[in-house]
N, C-alpha and C positions, 0 to 999 in steps of 0.2 A: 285308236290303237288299244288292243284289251289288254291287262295285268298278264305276266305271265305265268301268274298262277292259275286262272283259266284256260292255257295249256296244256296243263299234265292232264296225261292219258292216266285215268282211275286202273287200266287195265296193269299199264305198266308199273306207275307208279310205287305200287305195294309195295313194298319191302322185300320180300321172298320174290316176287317176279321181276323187282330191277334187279336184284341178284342173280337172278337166272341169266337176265340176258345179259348182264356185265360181264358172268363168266362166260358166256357163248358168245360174249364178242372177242373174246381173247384165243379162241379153238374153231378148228370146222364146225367139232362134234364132243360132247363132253357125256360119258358115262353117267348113268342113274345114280352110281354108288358115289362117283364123284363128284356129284352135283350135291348128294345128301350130307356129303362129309365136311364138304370145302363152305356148305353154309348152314351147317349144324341142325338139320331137320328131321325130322323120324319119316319112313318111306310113305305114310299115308297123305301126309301135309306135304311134301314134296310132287306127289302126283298129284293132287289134286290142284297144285298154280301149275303145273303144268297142263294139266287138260284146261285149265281155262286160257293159258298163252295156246295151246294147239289151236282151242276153239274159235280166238279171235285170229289163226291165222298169221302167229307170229313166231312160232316154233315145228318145227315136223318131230315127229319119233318115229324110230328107226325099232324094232324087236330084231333078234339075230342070237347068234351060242355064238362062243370065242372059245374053240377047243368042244367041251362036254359042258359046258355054263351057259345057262341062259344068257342074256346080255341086253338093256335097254339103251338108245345113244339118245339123244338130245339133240339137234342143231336149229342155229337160229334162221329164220326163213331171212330172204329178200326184205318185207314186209315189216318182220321184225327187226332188222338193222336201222329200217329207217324210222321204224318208230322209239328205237332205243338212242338214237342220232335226235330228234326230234325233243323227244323227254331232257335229257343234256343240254340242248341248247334252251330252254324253259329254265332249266334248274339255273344253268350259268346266267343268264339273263337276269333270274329274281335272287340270286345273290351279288350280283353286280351291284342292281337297285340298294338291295339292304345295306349294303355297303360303301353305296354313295359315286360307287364309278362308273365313267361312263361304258 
């Protein structure tokens, strides 16, 4: 049996990317601007964990206008649910341990 620290996905893991999919597990689809507001990021750093969750095939982006506005959406793929499911049961696992329960 391995520790379950030698589960987390380095992909997910980040900080700025379990944010992303913590919010995209709570929505179908979560706006650019509301993705950058709700976890305080400047729009460059923000796209750029996103084209690496696109890359690894955990995220789709959607381009589109709402009215006369551009518009960027976010959703979290299949893929990604289960890898945001996956990192969670790791985390609660190796705080269990720390914490002595079973």
């Amino acid at each position: 049996m391995s520790h379950p620290a030698l589960r987390l996905d380095d992909v997910v893991h980040q900080r700025v990317r379990l944010g992303i999919l913590a919010v995209l597990a709570e929505a179908k689809r979560a706006d650019f601007g509301y993705l950058r507001d709700a976890l305080d990021l400047s729009d460059g750093n923000l796209s750029r964990h996103i084209q690496v969750l696109e890359e690894a095939g955990l995220v789709s982006v959607e381009k589109g206008y709402e009215g006369r506005r551009p518009r960027t959406w976010v959703s979290a793929t299949k893929r990604g649910r289960t890898a945001l499911d996956a990192e969670l049961g790791s985390l609660r696992e190796l705080i269990s341990r720390v914490d002595g329960k079973p």
